[in-house]
C-alpha positions in Angstrom: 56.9 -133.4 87.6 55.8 -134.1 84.2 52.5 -132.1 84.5 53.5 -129.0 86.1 56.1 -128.6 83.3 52.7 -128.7 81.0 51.5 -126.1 83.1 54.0 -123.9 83.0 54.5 -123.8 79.6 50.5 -123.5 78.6 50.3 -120.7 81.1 53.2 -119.2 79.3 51.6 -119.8 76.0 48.7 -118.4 77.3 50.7 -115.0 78.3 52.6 -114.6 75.7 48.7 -115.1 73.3 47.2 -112.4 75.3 50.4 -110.0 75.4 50.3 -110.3 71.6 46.5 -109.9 71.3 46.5 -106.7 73.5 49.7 -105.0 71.5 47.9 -105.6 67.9 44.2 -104.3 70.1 46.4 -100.8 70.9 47.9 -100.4 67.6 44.0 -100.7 66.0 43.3 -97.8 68.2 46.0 -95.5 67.4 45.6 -95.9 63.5 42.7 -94.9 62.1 41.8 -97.6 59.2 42.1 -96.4 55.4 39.2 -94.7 54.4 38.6 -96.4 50.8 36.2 -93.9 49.5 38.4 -90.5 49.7 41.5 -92.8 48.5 40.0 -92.5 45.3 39.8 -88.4 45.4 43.2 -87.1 45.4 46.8 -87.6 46.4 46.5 -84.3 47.7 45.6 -83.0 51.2 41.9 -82.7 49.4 41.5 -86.5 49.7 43.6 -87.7 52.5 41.9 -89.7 54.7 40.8 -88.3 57.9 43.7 -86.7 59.4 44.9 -83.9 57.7 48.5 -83.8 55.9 50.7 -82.0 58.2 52.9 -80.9 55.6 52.1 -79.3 51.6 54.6 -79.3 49.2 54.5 -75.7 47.1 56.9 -75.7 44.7 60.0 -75.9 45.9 59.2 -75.2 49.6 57.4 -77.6 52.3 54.4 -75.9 53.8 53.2 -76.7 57.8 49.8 -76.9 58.6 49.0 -73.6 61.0 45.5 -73.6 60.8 41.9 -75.4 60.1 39.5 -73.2 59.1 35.8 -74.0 59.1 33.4 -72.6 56.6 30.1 -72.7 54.8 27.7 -71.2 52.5 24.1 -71.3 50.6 23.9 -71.0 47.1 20.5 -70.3 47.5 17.2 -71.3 50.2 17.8 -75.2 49.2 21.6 -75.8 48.5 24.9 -75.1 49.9 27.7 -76.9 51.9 30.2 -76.5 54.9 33.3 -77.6 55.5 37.0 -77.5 56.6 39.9 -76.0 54.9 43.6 -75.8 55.7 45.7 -73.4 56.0 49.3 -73.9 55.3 52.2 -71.8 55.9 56.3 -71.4 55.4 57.4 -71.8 58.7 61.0 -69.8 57.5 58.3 -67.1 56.6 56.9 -67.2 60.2 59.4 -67.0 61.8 61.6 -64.2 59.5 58.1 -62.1 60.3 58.1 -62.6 63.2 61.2 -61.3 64.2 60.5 -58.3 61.6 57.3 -56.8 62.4 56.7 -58.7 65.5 53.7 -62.2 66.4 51.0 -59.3 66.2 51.0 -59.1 63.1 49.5 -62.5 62.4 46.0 -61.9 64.0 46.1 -59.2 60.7 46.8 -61.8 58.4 43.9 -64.7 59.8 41.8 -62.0 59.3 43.0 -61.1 55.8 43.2 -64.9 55.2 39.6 -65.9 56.6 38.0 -62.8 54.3 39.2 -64.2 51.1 38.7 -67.8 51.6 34.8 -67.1 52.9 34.5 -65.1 49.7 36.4 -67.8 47.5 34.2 -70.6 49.1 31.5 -68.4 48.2 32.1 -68.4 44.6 32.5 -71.9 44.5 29.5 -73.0 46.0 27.7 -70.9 43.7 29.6 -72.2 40.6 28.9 -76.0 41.7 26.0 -77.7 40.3 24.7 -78.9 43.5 21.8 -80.3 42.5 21.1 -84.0 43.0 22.8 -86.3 40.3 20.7 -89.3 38.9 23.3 -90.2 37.5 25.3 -91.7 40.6 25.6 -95.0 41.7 25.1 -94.2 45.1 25.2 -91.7 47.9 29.0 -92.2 48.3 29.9 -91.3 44.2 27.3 -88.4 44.8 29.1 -87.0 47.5 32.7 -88.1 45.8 31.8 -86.1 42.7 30.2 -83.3 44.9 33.7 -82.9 46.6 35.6 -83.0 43.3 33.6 -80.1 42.0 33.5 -77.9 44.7 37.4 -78.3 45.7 38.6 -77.7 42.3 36.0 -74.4 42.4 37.2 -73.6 45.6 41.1 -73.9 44.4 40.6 -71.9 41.3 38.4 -69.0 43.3 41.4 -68.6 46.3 44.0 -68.6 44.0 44.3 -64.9 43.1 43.8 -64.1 46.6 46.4 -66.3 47.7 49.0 -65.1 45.1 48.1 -61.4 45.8 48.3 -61.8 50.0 51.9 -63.5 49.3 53.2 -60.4 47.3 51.6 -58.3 50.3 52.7 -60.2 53.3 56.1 -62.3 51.8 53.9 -65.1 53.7 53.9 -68.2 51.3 50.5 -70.1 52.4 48.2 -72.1 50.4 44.4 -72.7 51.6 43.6 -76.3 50.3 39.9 -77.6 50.7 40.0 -80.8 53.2 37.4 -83.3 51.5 36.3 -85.4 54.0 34.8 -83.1 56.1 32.6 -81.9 53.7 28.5 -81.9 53.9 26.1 -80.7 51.1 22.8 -79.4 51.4 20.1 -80.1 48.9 16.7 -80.0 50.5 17.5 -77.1 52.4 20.0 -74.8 53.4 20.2 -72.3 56.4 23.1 -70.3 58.5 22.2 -72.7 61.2 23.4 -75.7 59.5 26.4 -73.8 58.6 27.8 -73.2 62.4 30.2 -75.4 63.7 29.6 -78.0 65.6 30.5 -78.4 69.0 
């Protein structure tokens, strides 16, 4: 009688191990380990880890994610970079416009919005020094101080266009660089690296 007790009791050892073992296996899955290197960027949405920050604080409102934008530009035949940026929007806003002047109205203002942050990534590209640092430790602080550079470009480039399309529109948004998606060019730069990839 002894034994089987035994048994029973390994076997539900043995159960209970691989239940456990499995639940911590689907958790790994689901979330995405820390990503050390962009930690070290920002608090902001420009450094957060892979996913996106759903939510931007803007002064004293709370700002949803609508839209990722992708983008890119050469600075010239050797350097430029692509990217993705985000587009955040009052969603009290949205929805006060949209019972105003009706959902049309948005395809206007993602064109609007796309025109100025093409020509703001623009002028930041061209104003970052894109050129390869021997200074760096390594391909990671290139790339880290690479992304610091062109994000705070980018920021201070869209900014005017930002303010000005809010007076316009009443639309708060904000278009924030998103850092780890970046990729810079330095031995060559063409619109064919710049499409999206599939």
């Amino acid at each position: 009688m002894k034994p089987s007790v035994h048994i029973l009791i390994g076997m539900a050892f043995m159960a209970l191990a691989a239940c456990s073992s499995q639940e911590v296996k689907q958790d790994t899955k689901t979330m995405p380990a820390p990503d050390k290197s962009s930690a070290t960027i920002d608090d902001s949405a420009e450094g957060s880890g892979q996913n996106p920050p759903l939510t931007q604080a803007k002064g004293d409102k709370t700002l949803n994610l609508v839209r990722i934008m992708d983008g890119g530009a050469c600075k010239n035949d050797y350097q430029g970079a692509k990217g993705a940026f985000l587009l955040y929007a009052d969603p009290t806003d949205i929805e006060r416009i949209k019972s105003e002047k009706g959902p049309q109205i948005f395809s206007d203002f993602e064109n609007k919005i796309q025109a100025f942050s093409t020509d703001a990534l623009q002028e930041a590209i061209n104003a970052t020094n894109l050129a390869e640092d021997p200074f760096a430790l390594g391909a990671d602080e290139a790339q880290e101080k690479l992304t610091k550079q062109l994000s705070k470009n980018f920021r201070s480039s869209v900014t005017d266009a930002v303010n000005s399309f809010q007076k316009e529109t009443s639309l708060t948004i904000d278009v924030v660089p998103f850092a780890p998606s970046f990729i810079f060019y330095q031995q060559g730069c063409a619109a064919t690296h710049l499409e999206p990839e599939n």
